[in-house]
C-alpha positions in Angstrom: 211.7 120.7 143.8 213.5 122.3 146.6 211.2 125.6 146.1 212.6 128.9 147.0 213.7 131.4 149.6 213.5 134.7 150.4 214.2 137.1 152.9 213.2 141.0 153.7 214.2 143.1 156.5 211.7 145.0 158.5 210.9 147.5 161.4 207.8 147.1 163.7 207.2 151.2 164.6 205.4 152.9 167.4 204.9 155.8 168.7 203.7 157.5 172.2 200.3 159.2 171.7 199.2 161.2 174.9 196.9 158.7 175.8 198.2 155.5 174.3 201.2 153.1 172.4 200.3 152.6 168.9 202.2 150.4 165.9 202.4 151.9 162.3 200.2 149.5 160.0 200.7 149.6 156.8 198.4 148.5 153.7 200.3 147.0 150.6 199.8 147.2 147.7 199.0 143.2 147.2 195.9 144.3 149.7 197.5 142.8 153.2 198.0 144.7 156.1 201.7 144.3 157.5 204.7 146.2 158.6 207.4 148.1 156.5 209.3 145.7 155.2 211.7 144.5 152.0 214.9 143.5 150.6 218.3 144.6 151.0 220.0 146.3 148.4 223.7 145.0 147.6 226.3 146.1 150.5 223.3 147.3 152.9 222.7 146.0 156.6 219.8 144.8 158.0 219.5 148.2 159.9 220.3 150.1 157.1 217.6 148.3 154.9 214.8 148.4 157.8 215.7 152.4 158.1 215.7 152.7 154.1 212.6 150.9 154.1 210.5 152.7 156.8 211.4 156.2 155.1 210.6 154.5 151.5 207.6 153.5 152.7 205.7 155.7 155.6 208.4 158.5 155.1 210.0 158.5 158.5 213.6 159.3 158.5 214.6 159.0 161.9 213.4 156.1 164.6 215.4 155.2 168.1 216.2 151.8 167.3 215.2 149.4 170.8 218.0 147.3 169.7 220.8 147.2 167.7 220.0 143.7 167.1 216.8 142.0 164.6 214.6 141.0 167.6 211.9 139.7 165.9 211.7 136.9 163.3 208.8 135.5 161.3 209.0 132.4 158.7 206.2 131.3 156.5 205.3 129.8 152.9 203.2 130.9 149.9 203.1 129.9 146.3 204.2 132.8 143.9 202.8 133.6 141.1 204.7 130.9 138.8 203.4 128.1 141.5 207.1 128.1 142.6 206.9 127.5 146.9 208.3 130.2 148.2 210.1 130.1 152.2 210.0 133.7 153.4 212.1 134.6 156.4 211.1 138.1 157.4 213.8 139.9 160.4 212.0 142.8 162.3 213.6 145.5 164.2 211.4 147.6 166.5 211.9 151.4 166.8 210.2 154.5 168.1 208.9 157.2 165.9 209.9 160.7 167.1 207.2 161.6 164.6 203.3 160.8 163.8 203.7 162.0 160.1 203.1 159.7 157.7 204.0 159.9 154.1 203.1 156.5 152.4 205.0 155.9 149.0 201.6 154.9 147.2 203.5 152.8 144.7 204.0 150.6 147.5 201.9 151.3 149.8 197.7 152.2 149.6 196.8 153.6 153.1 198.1 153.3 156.6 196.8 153.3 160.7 198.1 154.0 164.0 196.6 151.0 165.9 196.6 150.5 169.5 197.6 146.1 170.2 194.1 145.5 170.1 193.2 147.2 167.1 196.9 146.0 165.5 195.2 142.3 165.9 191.9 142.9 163.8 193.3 144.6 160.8 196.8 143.1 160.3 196.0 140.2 157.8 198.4 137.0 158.6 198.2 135.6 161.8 202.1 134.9 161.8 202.2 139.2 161.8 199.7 138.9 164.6 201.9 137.3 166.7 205.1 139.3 165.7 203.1 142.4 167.0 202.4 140.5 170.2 205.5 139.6 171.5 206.5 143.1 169.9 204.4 144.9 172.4 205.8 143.1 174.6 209.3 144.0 174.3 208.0 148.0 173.2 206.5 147.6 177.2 209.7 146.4 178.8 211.7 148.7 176.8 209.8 151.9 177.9 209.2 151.0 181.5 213.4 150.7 181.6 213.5 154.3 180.6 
C-alpha cells in the first residue's frame, strides 16, 4: 500500500521584543506544540494560505514576509487514524509580526507562547519542528542584521 500524502503551508513568526527575538508557538488542538500551519484552499498560493493561516489561527493580519519564496521545508510520517501511513510535507515561510497581539482561533488552537530559540526548543513537541526553528533563527539573524 503506497500510503498517503499530504501537504500544509506554514509561517514560522517572530517578533522584536525590546530585549529579545521571539517565535510565535502555537498549541493545537491534537495537544502538539508547532507553528501556524494548514492546507490550501482551491486557487490559493502558498503565501496566500501561510497569510490566511497565521490570521486564522493567532489573528495576525499583516507580517513582512523575509522572502517571497517557502524557505523552510520539513517532511515526516505518522499513521492516521484509519492506520493509513501518511507522508506529510510541511513548506514554512518566515515573517515578522508588526504586532505582539495574539488572538488564537480556539477551535484550532488551545493556548500560545512567545519563546525565545531556547525556550522554542523545550516546548515545541517534534524534533523535526525543532530543527525547522533552528535553521529558522538562523535565517531571522541574517535577515535582520542586513537591515
Amino acid at each position: 500500500m503506497a500510503g498517503i500524502k499530504d501537504r500544509s503551508i506554514g509561517v514560522i513568526l517572530f517578533y522584536k521584543f525590546p530585549r529579545s527575538l521571539k517565535y510565535l508557538i502555537l498549541k493545537h488542538r491534537k495537544g502538539h506544540w508547532s507553528f501556524a500551519k494548514g492546507h490550501p484552499d482551491k486557487g490559493e498560493t502558498f503565501r496566500e494560505t501561510a497569510n490566511r493561516e497565521l490570521h486564522e489561527e493567532a489573528g495576525i493580519r499583516e507580517a513582512e514576509f523575509v522572502s517571497k519564496k517557502v524557505l523552510i521545508k520539513e517532511s515526516y510520517n505518522f499513521f492516521n487514524n484509519n492506520k493509513d501511513k501518511v507522508s506529510k510535507t510541511v513548506s514554512y515561510f518566515i515573517a515578522g509580526s508588526n504586532t505582539s497581539k495574539v488572538k488564537i482561533d480556539k477551535k484550532e488552537i488551545i493556548s500560545y507562547k512567545w519563546c525565545t530559540l531556547k525556550a522554542g526548543e523545550k516546548i515545541i513537541t517534534f524534533s523535526e519542528s525543532r530543527r525547522v526553528l533552528r535553521k529558522a533563527d538562523r535565517i531571522v539573524l541574517k535577515y535582520l542584521s542586513g537591515k
